[in-house]
Short mmCIF file of the C-alpha atoms (twelve columns), coordinates in Angstrom:
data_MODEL
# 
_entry.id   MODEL 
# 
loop_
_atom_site.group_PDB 
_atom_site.id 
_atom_site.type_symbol 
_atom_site.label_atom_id 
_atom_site.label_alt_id 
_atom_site.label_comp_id 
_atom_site.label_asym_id 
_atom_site.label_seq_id 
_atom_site.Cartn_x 
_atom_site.Cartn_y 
_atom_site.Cartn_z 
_atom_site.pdbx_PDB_model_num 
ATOM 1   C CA . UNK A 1   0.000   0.000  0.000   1 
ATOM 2   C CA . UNK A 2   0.900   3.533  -0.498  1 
ATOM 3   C CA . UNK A 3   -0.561  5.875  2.242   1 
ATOM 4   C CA . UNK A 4   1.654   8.810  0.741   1 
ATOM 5   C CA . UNK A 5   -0.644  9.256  -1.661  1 
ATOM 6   C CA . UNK A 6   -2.720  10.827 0.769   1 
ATOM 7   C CA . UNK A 7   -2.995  14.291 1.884   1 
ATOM 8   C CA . UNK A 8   -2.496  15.502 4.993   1 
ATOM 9   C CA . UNK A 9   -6.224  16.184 4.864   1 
ATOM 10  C CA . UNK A 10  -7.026  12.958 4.044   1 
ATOM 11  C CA . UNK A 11  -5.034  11.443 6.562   1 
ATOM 12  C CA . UNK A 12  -6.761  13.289 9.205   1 
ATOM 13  C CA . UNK A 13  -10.555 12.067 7.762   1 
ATOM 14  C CA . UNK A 14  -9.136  8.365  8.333   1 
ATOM 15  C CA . UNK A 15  -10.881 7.449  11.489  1 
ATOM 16  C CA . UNK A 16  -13.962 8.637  10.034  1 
ATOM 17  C CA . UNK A 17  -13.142 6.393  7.133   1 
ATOM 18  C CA . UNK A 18  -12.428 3.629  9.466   1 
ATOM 19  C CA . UNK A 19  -16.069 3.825  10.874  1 
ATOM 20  C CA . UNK A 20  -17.590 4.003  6.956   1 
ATOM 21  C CA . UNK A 21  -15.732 1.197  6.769   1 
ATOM 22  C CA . UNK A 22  -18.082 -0.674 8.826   1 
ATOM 23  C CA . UNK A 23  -20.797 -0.044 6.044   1 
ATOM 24  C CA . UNK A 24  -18.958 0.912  2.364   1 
ATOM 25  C CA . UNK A 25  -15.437 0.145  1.101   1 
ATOM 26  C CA . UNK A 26  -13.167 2.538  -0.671  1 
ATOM 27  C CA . UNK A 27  -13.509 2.799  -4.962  1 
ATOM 28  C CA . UNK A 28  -12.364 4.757  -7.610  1 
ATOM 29  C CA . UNK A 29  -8.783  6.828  -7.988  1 
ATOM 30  C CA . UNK A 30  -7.638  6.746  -4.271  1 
ATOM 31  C CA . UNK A 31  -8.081  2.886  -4.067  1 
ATOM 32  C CA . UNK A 32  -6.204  2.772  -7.218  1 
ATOM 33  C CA . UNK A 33  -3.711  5.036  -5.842  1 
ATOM 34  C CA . UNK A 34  -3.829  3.140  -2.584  1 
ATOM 35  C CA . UNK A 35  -2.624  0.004  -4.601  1 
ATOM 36  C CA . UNK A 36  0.105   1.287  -6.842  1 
ATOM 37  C CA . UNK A 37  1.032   4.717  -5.802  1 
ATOM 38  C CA . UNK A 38  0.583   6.359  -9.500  1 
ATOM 39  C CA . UNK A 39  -0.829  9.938  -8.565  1 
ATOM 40  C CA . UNK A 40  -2.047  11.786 -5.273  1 
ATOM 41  C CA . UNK A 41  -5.271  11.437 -4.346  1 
ATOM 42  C CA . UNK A 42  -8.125  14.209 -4.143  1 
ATOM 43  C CA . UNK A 43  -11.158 12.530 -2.826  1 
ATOM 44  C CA . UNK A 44  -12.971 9.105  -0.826  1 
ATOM 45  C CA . UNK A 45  -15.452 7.226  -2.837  1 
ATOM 46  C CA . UNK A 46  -17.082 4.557  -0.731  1 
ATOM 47  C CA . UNK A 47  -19.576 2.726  -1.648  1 
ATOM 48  C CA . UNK A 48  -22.312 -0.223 -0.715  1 
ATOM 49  C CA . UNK A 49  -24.900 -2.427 -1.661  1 
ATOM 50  C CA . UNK A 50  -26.851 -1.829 0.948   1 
ATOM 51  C CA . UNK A 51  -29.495 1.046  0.844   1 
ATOM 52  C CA . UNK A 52  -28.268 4.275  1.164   1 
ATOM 53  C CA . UNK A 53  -29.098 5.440  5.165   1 
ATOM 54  C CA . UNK A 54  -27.968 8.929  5.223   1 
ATOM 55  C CA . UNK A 55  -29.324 8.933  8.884   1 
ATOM 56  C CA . UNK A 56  -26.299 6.404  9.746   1 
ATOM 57  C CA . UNK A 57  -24.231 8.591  7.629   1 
ATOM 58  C CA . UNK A 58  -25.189 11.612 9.806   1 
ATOM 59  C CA . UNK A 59  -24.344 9.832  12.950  1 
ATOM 60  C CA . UNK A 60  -21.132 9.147  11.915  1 
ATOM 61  C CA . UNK A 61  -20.412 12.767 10.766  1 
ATOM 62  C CA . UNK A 62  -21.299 14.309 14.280  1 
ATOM 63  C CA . UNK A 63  -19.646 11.352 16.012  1 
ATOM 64  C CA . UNK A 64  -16.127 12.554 14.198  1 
ATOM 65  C CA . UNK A 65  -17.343 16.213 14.946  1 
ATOM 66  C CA . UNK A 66  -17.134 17.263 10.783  1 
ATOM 67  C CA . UNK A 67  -18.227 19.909 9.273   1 
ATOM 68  C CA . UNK A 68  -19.877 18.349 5.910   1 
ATOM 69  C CA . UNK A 69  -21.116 20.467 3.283   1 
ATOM 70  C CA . UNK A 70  -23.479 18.360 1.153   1 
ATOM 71  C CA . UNK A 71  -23.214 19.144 -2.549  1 
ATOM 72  C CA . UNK A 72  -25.415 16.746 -4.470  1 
ATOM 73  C CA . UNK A 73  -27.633 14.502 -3.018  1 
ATOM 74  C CA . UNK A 74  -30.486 11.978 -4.616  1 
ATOM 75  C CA . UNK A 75  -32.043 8.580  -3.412  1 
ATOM 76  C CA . UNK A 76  -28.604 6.487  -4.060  1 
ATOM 77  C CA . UNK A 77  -25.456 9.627  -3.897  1 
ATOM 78  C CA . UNK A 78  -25.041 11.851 -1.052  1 
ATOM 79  C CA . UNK A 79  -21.455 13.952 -2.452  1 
ATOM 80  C CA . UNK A 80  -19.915 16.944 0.000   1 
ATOM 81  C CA . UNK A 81  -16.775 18.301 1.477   1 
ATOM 82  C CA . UNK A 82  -14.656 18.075 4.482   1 
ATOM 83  C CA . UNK A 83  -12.605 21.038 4.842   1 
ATOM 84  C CA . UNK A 84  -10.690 20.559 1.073   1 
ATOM 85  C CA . UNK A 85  -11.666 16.254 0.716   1 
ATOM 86  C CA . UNK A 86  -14.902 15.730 -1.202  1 
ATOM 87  C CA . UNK A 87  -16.118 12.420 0.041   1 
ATOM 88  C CA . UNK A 88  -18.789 10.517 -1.930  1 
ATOM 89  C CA . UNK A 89  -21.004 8.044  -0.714  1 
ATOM 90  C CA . UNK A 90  -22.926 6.044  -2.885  1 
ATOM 91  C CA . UNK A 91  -25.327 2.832  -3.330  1 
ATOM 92  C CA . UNK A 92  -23.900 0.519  -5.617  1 
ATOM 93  C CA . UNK A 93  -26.499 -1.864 -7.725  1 
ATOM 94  C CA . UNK A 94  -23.973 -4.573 -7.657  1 
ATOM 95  C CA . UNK A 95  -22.580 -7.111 -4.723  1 
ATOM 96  C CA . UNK A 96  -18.637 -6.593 -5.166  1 
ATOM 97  C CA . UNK A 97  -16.080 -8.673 -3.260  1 
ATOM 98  C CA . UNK A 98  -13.610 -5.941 -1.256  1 
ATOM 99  C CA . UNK A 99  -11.174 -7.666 -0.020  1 
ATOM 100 C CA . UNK A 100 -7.830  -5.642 -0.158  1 
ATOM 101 C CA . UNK A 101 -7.331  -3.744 3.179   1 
ATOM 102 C CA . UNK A 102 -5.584  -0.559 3.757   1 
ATOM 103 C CA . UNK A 103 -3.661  -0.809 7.040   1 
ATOM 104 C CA . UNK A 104 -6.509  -1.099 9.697   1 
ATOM 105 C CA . UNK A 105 -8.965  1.643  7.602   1 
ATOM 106 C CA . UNK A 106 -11.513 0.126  5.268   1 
ATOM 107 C CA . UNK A 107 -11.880 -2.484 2.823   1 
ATOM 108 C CA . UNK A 108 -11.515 -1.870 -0.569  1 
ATOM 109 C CA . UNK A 109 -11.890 -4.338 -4.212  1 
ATOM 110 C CA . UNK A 110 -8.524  -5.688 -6.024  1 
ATOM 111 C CA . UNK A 111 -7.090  -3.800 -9.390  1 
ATOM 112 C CA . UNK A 112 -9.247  -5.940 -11.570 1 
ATOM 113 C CA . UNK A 113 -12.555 -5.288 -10.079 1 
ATOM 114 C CA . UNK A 114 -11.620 -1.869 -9.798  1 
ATOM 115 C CA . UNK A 115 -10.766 -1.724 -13.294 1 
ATOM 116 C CA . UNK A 116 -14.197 -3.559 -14.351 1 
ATOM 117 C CA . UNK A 117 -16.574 -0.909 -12.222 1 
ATOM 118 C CA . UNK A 118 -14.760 1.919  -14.224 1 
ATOM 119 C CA . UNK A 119 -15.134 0.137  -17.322 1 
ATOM 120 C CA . UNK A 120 -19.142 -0.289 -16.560 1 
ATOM 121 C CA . UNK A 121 -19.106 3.141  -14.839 1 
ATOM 122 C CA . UNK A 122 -18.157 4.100  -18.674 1 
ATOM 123 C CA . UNK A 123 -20.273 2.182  -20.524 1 
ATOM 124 C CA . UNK A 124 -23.737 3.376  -18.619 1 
ATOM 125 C CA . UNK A 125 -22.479 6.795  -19.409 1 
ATOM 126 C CA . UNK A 126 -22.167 6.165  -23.042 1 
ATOM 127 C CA . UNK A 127 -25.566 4.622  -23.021 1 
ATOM 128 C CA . UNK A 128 -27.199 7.479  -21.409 1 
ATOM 129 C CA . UNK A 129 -25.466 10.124 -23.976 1 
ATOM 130 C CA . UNK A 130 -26.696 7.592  -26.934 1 
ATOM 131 C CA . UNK A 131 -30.189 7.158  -25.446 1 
ATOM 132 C CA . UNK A 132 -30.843 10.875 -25.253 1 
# 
């Protein structure tokens, strides 16, 4: 793992990701990052298959005492900011195995399932631009 990737910003949001961690696991760039230390990261993307509870969600927030600044929000996505870390959280329609752990944090999937929910992530974007 490379935890340099983080920023010192980041670092500090990590026992709030730890407790996440009891719900989502980490996605996108960072876990990427996490894995093979190409690029700094800018942001958490966690996800789960369970419902979205943004009650739970709340708890957490005032249990860690952060100031989060929702952005977007629908039935599945709530997006906002901690001080300069956007942290997305985000129902996902599809069981995925996350079994790589960073240090004692959160869970989060191996390269090639990473690689696969980008390339889907993709393809439903293409879709929607073609369907419209």
């Amino acid at each position: 793992m490379y935890p340099s990737i983080l920023t010192e910003e980041q670092k500090q949001l990590l026992p709030f990701v730890k407790a996440c961690g009891q719900r989502f696991y980490l996605v996108g760039g960072t876990a990427v990052a996490l894995q093979i230390g190409h690029r700094k990261s800018i942001d958490f993307d966690l996800f789960s298959s369970q419902p979205l509870n943004k009650q739970w969600i709340n708890k957490v927030i005032k249990e860690h005492n952060l100031n989060f600044i929702a952005r977007f929000q629908d039935g599945d996505q709530l997006t906002g900011m901690v001080n300069s870390v956007q942290i997305t959280f985000y129902e996902y329609l599809y069981d995925i195995e996350a079994a790589v752990q960073f240090e004692d944090v959160i869970f989060m999937p191996d390269l090639l399932t990473l690689a696969a929910m980008v390339a889907l992530a993709l393809g439903m974007r293409a879709k929607l631009i073609t369907d419209h």
